[in-house]
KEKE-3310 file (N, C-alpha, C; in steps of 0.2 Angstrom, whole numbers, plus 5000, padded with zeros to 4 digits):
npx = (5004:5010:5021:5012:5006:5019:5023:5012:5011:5023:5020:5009:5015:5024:5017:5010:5023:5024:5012:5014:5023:5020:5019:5025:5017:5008:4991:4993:4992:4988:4974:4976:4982:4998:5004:5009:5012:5007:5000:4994:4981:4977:4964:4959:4952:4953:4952:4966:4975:4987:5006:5017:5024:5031:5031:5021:5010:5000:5008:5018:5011:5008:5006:5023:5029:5045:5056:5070:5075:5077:5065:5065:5072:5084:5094:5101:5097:5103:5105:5096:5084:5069:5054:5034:5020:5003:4984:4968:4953:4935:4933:4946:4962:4978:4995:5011:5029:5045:5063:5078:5092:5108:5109:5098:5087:5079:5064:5072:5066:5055:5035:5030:5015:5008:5003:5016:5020:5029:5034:5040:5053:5063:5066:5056:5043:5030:5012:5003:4986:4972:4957:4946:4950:4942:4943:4952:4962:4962:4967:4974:4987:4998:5009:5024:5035:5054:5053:5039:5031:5020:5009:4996:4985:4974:4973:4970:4974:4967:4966:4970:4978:4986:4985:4978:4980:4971:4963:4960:4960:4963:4970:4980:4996:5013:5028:5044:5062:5078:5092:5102:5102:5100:5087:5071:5055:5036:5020:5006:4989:4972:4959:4944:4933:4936:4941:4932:4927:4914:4914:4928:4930:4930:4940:4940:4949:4961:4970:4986:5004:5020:5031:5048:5057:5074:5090:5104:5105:5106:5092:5096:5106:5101:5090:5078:5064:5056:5039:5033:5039:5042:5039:5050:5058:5058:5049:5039:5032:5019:5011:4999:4995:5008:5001:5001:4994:4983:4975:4960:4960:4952:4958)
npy = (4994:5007:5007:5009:5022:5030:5028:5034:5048:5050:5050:5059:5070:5073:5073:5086:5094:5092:5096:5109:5114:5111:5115:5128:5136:5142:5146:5162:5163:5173:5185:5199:5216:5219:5228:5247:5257:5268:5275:5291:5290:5303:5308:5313:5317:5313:5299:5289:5276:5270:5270:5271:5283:5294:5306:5313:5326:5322:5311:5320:5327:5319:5309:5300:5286:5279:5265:5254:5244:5227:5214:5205:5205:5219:5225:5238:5240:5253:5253:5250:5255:5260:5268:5274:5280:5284:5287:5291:5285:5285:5274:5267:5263:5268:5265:5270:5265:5269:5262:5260:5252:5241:5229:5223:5210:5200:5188:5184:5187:5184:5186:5200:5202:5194:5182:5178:5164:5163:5174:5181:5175:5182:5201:5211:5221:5221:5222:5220:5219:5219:5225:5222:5223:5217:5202:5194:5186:5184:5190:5200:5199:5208:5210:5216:5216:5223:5222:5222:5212:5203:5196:5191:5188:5178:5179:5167:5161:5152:5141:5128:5123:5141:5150:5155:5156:5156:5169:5182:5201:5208:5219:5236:5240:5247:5251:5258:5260:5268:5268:5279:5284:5273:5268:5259:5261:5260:5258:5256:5250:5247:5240:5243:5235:5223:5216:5216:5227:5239:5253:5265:5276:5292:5293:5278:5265:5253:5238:5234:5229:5235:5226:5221:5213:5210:5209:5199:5180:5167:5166:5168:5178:5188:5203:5207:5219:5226:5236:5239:5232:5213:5201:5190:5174:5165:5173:5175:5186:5183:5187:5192:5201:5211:5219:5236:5252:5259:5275:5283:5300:5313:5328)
npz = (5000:5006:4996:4984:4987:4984:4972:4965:4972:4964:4950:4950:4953:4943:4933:4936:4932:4920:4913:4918:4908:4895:4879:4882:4889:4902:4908:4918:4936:4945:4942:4941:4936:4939:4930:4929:4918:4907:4896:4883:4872:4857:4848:4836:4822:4808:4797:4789:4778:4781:4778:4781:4783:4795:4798:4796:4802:4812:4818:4824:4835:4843:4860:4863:4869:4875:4874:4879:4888:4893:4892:4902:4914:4918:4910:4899:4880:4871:4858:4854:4855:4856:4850:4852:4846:4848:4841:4840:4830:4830:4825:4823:4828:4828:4827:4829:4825:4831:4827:4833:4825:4823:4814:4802:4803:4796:4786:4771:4752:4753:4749:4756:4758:4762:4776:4790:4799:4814:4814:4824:4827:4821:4817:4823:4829:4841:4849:4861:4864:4875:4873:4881:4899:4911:4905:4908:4903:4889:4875:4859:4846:4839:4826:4815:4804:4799:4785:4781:4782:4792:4805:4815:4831:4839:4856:4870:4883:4891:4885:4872:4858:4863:4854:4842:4825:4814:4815:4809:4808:4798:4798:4795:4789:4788:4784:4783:4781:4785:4782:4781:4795:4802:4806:4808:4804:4807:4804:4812:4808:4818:4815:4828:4828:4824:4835:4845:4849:4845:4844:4846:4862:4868:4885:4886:4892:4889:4888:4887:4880:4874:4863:4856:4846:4842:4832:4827:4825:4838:4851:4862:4862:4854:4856:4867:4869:4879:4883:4896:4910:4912:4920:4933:4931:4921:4914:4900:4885:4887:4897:4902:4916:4915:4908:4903:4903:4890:4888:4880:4874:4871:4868)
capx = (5000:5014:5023:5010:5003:5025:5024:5005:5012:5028:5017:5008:5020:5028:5011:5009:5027:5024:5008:5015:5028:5018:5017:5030:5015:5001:4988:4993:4990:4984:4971:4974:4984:5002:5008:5006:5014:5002:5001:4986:4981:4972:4958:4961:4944:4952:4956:4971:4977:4995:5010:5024:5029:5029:5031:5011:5008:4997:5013:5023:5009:5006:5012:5025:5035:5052:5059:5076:5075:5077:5059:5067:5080:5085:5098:5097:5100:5101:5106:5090:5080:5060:5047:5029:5015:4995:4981:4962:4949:4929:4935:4954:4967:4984:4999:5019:5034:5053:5064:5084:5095:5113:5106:5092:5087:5070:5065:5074:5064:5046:5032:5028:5009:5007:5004:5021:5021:5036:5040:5045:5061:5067:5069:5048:5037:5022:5008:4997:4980:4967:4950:4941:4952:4941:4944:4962:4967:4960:4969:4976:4993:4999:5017:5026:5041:5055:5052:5033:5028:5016:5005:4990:4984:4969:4977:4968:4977:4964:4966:4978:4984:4983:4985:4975:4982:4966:4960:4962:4960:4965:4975:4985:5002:5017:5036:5049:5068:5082:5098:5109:5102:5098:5080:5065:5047:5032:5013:5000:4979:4968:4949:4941:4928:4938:4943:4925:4924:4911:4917:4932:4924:4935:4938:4941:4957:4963:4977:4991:5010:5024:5038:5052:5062:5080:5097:5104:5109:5101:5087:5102:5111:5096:5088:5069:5065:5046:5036:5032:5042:5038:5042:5051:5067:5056:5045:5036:5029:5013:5010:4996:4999:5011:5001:5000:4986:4981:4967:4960:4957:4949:4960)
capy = (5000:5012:5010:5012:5028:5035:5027:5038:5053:5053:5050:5067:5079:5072:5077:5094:5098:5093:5101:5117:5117:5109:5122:5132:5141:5139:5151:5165:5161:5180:5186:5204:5218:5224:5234:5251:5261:5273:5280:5293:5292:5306:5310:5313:5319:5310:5291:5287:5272:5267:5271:5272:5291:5296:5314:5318:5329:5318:5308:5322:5330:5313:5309:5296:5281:5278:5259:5251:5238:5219:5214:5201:5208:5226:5228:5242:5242:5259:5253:5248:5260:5260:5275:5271:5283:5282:5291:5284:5287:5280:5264:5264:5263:5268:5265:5271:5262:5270:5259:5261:5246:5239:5227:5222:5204:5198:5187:5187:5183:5181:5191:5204:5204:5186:5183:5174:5162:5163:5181:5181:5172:5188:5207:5211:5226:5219:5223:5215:5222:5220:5230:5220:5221:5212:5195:5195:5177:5184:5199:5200:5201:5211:5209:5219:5216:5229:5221:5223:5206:5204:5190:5193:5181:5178:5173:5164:5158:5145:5137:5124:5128:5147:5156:5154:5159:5157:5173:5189:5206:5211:5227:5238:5243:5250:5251:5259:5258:5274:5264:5280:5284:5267:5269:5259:5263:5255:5262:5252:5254:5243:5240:5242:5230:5216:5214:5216:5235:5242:5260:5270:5283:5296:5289:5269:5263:5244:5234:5233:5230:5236:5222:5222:5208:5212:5208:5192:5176:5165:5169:5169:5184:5192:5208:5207:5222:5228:5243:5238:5227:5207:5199:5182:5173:5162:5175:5176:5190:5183:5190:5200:5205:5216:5226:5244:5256:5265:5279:5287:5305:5320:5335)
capz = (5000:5005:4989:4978:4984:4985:4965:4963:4971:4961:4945:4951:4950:4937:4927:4935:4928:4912:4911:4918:4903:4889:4874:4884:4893:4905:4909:4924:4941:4942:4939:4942:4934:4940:4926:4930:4913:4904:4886:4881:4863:4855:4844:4827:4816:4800:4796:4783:4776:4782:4772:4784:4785:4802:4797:4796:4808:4816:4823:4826:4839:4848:4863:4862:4873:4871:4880:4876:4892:4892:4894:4907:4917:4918:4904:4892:4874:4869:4850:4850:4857:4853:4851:4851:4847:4846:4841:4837:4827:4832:4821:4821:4835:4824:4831:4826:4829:4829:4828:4831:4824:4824:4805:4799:4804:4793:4781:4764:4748:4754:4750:4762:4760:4766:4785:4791:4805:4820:4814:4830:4827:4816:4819:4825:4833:4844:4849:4861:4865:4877:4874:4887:4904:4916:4902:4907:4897:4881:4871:4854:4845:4832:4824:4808:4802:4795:4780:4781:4784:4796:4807:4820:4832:4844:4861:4873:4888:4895:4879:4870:4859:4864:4851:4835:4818:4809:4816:4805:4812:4793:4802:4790:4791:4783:4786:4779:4782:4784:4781:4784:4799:4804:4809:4803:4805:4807:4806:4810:4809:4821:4817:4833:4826:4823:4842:4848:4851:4841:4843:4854:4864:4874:4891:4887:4895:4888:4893:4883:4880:4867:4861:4850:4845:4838:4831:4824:4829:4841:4855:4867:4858:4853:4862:4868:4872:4883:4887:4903:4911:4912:4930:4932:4928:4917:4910:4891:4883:4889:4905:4907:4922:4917:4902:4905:4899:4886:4889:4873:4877:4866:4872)
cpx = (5004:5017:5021:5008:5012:5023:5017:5008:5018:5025:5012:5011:5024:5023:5010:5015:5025:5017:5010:5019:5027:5018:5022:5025:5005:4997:4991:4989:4986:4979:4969:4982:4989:5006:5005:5008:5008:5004:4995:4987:4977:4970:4961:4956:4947:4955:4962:4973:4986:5001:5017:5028:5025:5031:5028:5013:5004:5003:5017:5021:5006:5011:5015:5030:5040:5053:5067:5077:5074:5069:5059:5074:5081:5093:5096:5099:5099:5102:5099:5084:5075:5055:5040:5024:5007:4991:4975:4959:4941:4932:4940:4956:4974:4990:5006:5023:5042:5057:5073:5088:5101:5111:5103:5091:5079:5072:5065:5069:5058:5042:5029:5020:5006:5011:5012:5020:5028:5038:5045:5055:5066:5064:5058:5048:5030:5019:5003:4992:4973:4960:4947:4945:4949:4940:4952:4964:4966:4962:4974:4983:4995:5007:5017:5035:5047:5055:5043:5028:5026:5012:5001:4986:4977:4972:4970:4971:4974:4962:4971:4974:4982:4982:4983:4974:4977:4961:4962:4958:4959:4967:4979:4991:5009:5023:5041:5057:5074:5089:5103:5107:5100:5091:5075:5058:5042:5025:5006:4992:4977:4962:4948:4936:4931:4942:4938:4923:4922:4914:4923:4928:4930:4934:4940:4948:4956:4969:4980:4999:5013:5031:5042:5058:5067:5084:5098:5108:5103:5097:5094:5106:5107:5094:5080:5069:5055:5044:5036:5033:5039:5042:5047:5056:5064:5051:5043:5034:5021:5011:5007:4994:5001:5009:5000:4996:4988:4973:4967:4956:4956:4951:4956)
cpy = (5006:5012:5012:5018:5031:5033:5033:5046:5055:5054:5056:5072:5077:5076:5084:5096:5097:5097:5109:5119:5116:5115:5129:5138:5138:5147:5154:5163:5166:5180:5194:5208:5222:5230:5242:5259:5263:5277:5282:5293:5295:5306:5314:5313:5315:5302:5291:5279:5271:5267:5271:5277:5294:5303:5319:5320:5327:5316:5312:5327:5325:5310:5302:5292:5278:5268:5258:5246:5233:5219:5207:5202:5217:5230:5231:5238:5247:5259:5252:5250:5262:5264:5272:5277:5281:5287:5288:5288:5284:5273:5262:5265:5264:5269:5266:5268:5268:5266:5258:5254:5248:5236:5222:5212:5200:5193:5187:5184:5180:5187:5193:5202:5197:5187:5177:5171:5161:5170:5183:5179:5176:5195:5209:5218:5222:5222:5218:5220:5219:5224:5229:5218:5214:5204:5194:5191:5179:5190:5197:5201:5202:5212:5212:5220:5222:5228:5221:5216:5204:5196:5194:5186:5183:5173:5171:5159:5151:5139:5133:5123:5135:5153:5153:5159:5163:5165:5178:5195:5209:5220:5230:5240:5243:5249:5256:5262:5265:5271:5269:5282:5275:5265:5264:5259:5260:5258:5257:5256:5246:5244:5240:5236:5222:5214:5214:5224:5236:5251:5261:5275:5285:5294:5283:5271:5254:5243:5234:5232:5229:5233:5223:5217:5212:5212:5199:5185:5169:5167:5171:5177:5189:5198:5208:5212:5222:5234:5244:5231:5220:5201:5193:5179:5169:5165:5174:5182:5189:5183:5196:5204:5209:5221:5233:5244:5260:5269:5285:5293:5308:5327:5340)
cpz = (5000:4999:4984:4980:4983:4975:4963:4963:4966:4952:4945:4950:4945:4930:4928:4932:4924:4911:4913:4911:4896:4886:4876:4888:4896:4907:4917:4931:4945:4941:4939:4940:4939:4936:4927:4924:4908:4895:4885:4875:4862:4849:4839:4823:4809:4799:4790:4782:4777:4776:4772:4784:4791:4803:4796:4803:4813:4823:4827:4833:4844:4852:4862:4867:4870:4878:4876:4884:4892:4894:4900:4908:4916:4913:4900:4887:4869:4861:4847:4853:4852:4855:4850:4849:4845:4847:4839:4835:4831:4831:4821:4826:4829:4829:4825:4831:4826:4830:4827:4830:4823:4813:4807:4800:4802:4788:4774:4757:4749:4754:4757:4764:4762:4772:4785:4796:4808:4815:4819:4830:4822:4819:4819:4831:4835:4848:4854:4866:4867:4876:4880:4894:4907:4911:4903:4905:4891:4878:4863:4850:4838:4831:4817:4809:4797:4789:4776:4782:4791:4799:4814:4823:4839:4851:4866:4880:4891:4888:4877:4864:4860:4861:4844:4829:4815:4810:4811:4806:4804:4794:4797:4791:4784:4784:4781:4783:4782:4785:4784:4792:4805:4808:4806:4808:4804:4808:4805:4810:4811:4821:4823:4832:4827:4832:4846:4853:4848:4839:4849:4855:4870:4882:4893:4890:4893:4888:4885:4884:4872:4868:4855:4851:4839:4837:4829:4828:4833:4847:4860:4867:4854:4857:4860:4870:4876:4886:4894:4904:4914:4917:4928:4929:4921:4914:4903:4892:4884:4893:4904:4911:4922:4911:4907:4901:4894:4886:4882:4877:4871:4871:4868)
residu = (UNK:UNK:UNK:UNK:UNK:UNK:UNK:UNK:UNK:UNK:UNK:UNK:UNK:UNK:UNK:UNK:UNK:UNK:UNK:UNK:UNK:UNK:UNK:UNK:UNK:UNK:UNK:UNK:UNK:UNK:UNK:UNK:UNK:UNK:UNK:UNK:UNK:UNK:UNK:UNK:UNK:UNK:UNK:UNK:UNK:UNK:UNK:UNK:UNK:UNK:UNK:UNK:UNK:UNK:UNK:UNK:UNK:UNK:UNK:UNK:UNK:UNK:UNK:UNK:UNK:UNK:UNK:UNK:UNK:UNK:UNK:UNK:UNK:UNK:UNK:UNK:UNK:UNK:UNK:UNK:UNK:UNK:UNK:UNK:UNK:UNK:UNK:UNK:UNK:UNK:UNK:UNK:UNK:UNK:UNK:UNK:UNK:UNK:UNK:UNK:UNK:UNK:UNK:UNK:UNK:UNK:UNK:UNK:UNK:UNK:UNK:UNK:UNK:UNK:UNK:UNK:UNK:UNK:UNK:UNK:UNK:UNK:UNK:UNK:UNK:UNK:UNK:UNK:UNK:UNK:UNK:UNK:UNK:UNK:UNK:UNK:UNK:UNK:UNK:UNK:UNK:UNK:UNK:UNK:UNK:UNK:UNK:UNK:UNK:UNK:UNK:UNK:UNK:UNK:UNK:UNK:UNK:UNK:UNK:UNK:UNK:UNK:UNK:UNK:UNK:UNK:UNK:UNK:UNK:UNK:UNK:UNK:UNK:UNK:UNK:UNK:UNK:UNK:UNK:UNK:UNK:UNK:UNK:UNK:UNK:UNK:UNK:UNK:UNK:UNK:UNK:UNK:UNK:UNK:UNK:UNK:UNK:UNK:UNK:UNK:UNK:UNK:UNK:UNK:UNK:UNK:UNK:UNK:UNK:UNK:UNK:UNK:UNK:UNK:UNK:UNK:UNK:UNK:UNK:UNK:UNK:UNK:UNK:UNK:UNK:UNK:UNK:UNK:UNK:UNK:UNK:UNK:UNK:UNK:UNK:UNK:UNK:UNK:UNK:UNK:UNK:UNK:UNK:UNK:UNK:UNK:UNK:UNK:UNK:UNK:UNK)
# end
């Protein structure tokens, strides 16, 4: 009797661990929000279509966050220091990226306007967005490449797998690349629709966090970098816990 339940327990935790690390992620033990990092995005009376020049005066009068810290652990990397700005419309959420680089780490020889899968494993701007706080397992993930290639994903935390490709947001976005100064750019446009907001209205606050994958090599010699920092020796990028706000105002 004694050895079998010592053979039962050791057959127990042998299955929590592996279900803790299947898929490389389990839903948060959380269910409430310590990121406290803020961004207001203004009102803008006009929509455009994405093009990649952050030179409209829209961009150049919104306010905008800068990071360059490891998104685990407290290392800069000021070579790759990332601006962020946003401004909305009723329909649209637009978002700019700056982006300073060291060189350019994307896929060569594929077309841009086809979704990629594992962009992540190349030089990436993300994006993940909450509209509806109180769902804290459920928020959305938007990726562009400085090549322009792009992927969007519906996550779902209580889910396996938990992120589903099949989704399409159909989000717009642009890029463009400044070789002498080593900059590239990134402008997105996010339907509100397509993530189950009907309209923004001056006021909302949604959960969010701004990532940047970048530099060549392997994950190891790579730089991750995060808006708002993501706790944990074995953190991911999927910790909503630590998004931060976004509150659309009407100045």
């Amino acid at each position: 009797m004694r050895l079998s339940f010592v053979v039962f327990t050791a057959i127990s935790v042998l299955l929590v661990l592996y279900l803790s690390n299947v898929s490389g992620q389990t839903p948060p033990k959380s269910q409430g929000y310590a990121g406290n990092m803020k961004i207001s995005s203004r009102f803008s009376a006009e929509d455009f279509i994405p093009d990649g020049d952050l030179m409209k005066s829209v961009w150049q009068s919104a306010e905008a966050v800068s990071f360059d810290r490891a998104a685990l652990g407290a290392k800069q990397y000021p070579e790759s220091e990332t601006r962020v700005a946003s401004f909305w419309t009723p329909r649209y959420a637009y978002f700019a990226f700056w982006c300073k680089y060291t060189k350019l780490n994307y896929y060569q020889g594929e077309a841009p306007e086809k979704e990629r899968w594992e962009l992540w494993n190349r030089d990436v701007v993300e994006i993940f967005i909450n509209p509806d706080p109180p769902r804290f397992n459920h928020y959305y993930e938007f990726e562009v490449a400085p090549n322009n290639q792009w992927i969007d994903l519906e996550i779902d935390l209580e889910k396996k797998p938990f992120n589903d490709a099949h989704w399409d947001s159909r989000f717009e976005h642009a890029t463009r690349i400044d070789e002498a100064n080593r900059v590239w750019t990134c402008e997105m446009r996010i339907r509100s629709s397509s993530m189950g907001t009907r309209i923004i209205e001056p006021g909302m606050e949604w959960r969010l966090n701004f990532y940047r994958a970048d530099g060549l090599g392997p994950d190891s010699q790579r730089r991750f970098l995060s808006w708002s920092p993501v706790p944990g020796p074995k953190a991911t990028f999927h910790q909503p816990a630590s998004f931060g706000i976004i509150r659309f105002v009407n100045p």
